[in-house]
N, C-alpha and C positions, 0 to 999 in steps of 0.2 A: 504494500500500500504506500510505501513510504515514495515509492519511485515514480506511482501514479500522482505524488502531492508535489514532487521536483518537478515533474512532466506540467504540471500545470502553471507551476508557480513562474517558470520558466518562459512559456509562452505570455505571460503578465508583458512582459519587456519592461516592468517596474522595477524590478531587484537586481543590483550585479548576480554574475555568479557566485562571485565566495558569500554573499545575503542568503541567495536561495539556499544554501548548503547548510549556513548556523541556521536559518528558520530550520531547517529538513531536521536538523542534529536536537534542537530546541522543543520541536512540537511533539506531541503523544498523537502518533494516528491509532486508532480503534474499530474493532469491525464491530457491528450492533446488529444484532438480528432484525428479522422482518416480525415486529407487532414488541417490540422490546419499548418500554419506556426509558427516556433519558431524566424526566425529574416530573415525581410524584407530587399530587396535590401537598400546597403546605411548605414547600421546599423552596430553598434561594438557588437560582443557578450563580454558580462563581467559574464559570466555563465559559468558552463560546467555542460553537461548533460549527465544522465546515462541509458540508458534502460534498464528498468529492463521488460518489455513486450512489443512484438509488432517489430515495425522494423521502421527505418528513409531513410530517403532519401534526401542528399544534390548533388544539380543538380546545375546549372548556365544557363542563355538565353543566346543563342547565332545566332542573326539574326533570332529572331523570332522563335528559337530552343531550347527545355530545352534536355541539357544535363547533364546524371545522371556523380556523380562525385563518390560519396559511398553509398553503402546501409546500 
C-alpha cells in the first residue's frame, strides 16, 4: 500500500522527491475492511484519513434512520 501512496503523492507535482519519501517513511497506511467502522458514536477522531482505494461513507442515526452524510 505504501507504494500505491508514493504513486500518488508523486503524480501531486506538489512535493520534491526526498518530501514524498519522509511523508511515505512518516504516515501509517492501513487496510480497513469493507463494512469496518473507523470511529464509533461518542468518539473524537484525532486522525485524518486518506483513500487511496475503495470508497467511505459517513452517515448519522437518526430515529432509528442512518442517514448518508458523504461518500
Amino acid at each position: 500500500m505504501k507504494h500505491e501512496l508514493k504513486r500518488f503523492l508523486d503524480k501531486l507535482e506538489v512535493f520534491t522527491p526526498e518530501e514524498v519519501t519522509e511523508l511515505c517513511e512518516l504516515l501509517k497506511v492501513i487496510r480497513v475492511e469493507k463494512g469496518a467502522l473507523l470511529l464509533k458514536e461518542g468518539q473524537f477522531c484525532n486522525s485524518c484519513f486518506f483513500v487511496l482505494k475503495g470508497c467511505m461513507r459517513k452517515y448519522v442515526t437518526v430515529d432509528g434512520d442512518e442517514k448518508n452524510l458523504a461518500f
